[in-house]
C-alpha positions in Angstrom: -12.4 29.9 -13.4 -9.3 31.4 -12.0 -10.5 30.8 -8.1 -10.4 26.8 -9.2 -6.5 27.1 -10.4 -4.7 23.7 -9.3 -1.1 23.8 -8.5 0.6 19.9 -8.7 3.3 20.5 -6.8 1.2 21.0 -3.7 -1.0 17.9 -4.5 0.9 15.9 -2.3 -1.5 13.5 -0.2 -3.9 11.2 -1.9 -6.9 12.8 -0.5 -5.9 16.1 -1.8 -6.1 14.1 -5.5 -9.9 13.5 -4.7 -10.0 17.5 -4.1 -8.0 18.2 -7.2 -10.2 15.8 -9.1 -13.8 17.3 -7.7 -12.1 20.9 -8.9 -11.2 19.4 -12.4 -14.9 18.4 -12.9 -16.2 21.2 -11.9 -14.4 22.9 -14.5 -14.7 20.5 -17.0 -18.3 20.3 -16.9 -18.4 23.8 -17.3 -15.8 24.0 -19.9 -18.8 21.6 -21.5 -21.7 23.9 -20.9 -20.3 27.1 -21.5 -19.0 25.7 -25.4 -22.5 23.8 -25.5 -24.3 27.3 -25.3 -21.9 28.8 -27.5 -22.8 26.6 -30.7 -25.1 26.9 -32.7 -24.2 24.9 -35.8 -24.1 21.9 -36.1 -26.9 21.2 -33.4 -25.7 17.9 -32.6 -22.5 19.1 -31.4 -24.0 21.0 -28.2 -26.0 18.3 -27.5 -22.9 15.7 -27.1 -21.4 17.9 -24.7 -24.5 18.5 -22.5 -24.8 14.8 -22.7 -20.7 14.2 -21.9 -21.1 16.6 -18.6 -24.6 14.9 -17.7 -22.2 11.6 -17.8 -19.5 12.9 -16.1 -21.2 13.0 -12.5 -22.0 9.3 -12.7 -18.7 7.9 -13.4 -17.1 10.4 -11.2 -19.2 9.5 -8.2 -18.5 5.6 -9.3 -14.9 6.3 -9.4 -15.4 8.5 -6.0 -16.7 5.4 -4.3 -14.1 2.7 -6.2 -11.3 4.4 -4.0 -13.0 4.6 -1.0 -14.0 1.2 -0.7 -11.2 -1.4 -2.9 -8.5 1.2 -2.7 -9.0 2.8 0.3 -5.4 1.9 2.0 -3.9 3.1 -1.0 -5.3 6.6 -0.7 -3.8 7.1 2.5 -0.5 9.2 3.1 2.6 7.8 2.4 3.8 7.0 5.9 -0.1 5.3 6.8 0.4 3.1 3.7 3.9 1.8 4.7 2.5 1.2 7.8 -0.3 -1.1 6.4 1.8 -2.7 4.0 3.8 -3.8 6.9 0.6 -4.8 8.9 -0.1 -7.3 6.2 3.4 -8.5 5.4 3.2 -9.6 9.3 -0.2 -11.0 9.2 0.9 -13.4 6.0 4.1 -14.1 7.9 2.4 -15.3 11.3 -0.5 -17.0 9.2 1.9 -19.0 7.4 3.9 -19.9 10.6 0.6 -21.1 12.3 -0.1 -23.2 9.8 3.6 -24.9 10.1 2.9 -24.8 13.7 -0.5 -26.7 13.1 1.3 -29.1 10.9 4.2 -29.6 14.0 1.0 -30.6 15.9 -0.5 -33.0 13.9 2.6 -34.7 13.1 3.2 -35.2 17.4 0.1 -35.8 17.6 0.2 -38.6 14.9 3.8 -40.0 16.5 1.7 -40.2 19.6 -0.9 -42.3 18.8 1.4 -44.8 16.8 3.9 -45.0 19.4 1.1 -45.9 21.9 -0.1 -48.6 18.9 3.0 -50.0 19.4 3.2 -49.9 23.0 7.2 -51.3 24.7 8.2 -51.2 21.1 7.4 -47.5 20.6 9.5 -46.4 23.5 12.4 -44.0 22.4 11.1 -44.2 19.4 9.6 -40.8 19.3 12.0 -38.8 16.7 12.6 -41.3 14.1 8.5 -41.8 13.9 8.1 -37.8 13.5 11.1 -37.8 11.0 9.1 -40.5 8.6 6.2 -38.5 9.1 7.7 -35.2 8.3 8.8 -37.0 5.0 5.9 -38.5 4.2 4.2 -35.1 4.7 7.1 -34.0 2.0 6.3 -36.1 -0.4 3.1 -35.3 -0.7 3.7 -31.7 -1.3 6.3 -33.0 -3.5 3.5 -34.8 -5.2 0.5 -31.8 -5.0 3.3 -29.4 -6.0 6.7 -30.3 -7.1 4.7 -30.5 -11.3 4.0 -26.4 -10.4 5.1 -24.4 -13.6 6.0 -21.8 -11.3 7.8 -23.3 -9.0 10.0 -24.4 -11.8 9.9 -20.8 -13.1 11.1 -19.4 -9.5 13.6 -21.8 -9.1 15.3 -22.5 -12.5 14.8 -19.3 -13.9 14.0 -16.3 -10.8 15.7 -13.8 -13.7 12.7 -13.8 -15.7 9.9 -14.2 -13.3 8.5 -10.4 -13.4 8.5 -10.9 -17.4 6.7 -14.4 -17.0 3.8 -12.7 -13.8 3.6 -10.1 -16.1 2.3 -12.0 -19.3 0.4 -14.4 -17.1 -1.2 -12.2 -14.6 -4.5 -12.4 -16.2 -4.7 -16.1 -16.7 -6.4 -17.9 -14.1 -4.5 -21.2 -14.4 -1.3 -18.9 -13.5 -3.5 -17.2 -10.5 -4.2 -20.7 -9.5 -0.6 -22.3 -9.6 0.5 -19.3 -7.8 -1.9 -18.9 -5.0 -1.6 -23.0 -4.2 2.1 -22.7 -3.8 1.7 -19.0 -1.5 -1.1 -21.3 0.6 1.1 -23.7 1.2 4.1 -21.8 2.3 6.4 -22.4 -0.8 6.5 -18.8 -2.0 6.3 -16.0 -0.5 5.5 -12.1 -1.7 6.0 -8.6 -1.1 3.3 -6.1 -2.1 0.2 -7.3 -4.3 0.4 -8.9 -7.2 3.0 -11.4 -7.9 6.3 -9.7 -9.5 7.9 -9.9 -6.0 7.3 -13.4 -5.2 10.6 -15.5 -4.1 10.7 -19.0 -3.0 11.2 -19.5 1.0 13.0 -22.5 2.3 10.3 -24.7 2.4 9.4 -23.7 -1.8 13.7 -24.6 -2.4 13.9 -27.7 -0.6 10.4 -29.1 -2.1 11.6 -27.9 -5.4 15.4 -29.8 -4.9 13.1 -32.7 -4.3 11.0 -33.0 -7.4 14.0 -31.7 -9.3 16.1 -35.4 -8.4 12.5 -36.9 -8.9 12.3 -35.4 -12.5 9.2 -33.8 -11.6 9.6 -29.8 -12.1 7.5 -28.4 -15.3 10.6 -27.4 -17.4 11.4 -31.2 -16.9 8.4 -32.9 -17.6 7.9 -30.0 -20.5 11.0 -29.0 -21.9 10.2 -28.5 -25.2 7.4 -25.7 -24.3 9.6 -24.2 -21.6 12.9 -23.8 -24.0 10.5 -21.6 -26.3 8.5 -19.6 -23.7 12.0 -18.7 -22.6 13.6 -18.2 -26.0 10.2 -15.7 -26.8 10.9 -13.8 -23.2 14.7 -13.4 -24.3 13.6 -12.4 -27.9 11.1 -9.5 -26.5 14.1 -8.2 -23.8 16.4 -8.0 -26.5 
């Protein structure tokens, strides 16, 4: 038992914690055994810990396999995992900038077509026809959007957003609000989950908007947002 001794200060790479954890069932299941032949009254007793070590192998090979598939990047080293963080923070960046670029597109593309419609008429015309269009293309974020509970929630009140993601994260209504206004380029996050989202330029100004409309969720709701806020300021305090 002595040659398995683990030492936690020199568990300090994740795939050392797969070693130390193969070492700790090792001796666990023989911690098991060993007891299980040692008793003899009551009979049950031996059998549960046979049965417990029989168990064990499963759900640490389950477990094994859990971490090398869905957490794999998080049992890399430290510096491998900041690196992959970053990797993704770039890819969401230059995905959601393609998508404004594809938007830029069909909005010139759009101007085009309606300045040929109009044919002498459209001449010059160019920038006021992509500024309506720009606005048009506002308001209807304004209208998919601006009703978002947590838009309202990142804009009125950032303070208490982790409290909010955290007694939400579950809920799939929340998941869905959330994940419309990150697909659309109105929030944006750091990490996973959604503690460190924040609202970009494109989340304020849509937000200002439904705010003069009377549109956010804390004004079409005020009654329900007042007490959601007084219960997060009751469980803070």
């Amino acid at each position: 038992m002595t040659d398995h001794k683990i030492n936690p200060e020199k568990v300090t790479k994740p795939i050392q914690l797969l070693a130390a954890w193969l070492v700790g069932l090792i001796i666990v299941n023989a911690s098991f055994l060993l007891a299980a032949q040692q008793i003899a009254k009551p009979d049950w007793a031996a059998a549960v810990l046979v049965i417990a070590a029989v168990v064990n192998v499963p759900v640490f090979i389950g477990a094994l396999f859990l971490l090398q598939t869905k957490f794999r990047a998080q049992i890399q080293e430290d510096s491998y995992y900041a690196q992959y963080l970053e990797n993704e923070r770039q890819f969401t960046q230059s995905s959601r900038a393609d998508a404004a670029k594809v938007v830029e597109q069909e909005i010139a593309q759009t101007a085009e077509k309606i300045i040929k419609s109009l044919g002498a008429e459209g001449r010059g015309k160019e920038q006021p026809i992509a500024e309506i269009l720009r606005e048009s293309q506002q308001d209807l974020t304004v209208a998919k959007l601006g009703g978002s509970r947590s838009l309202a929630e990142l804009y009125v009140s950032p303070d208490t957003w982790v409290a909010i993601s955290r007694k939400w994260a579950k809920n799939e209504s929340f998941i869905r609000d959330i994940e419309a206004l990150l697909e659309d380029g109105l929030v944006e996050k750091k990490f996973r989950g959604y503690k460190h989202c924040k609202l970009t330029p494109l989340g304020i100004q849509i937000a200002e908007i439904a705010e003069k409309q009377g549109l956010l969720f804390s004004q079409k709701k005020p009654e329900f947002w007042e007490r959601e806020h007084e219960e997060l300021a009751d469980d803070d305090a």
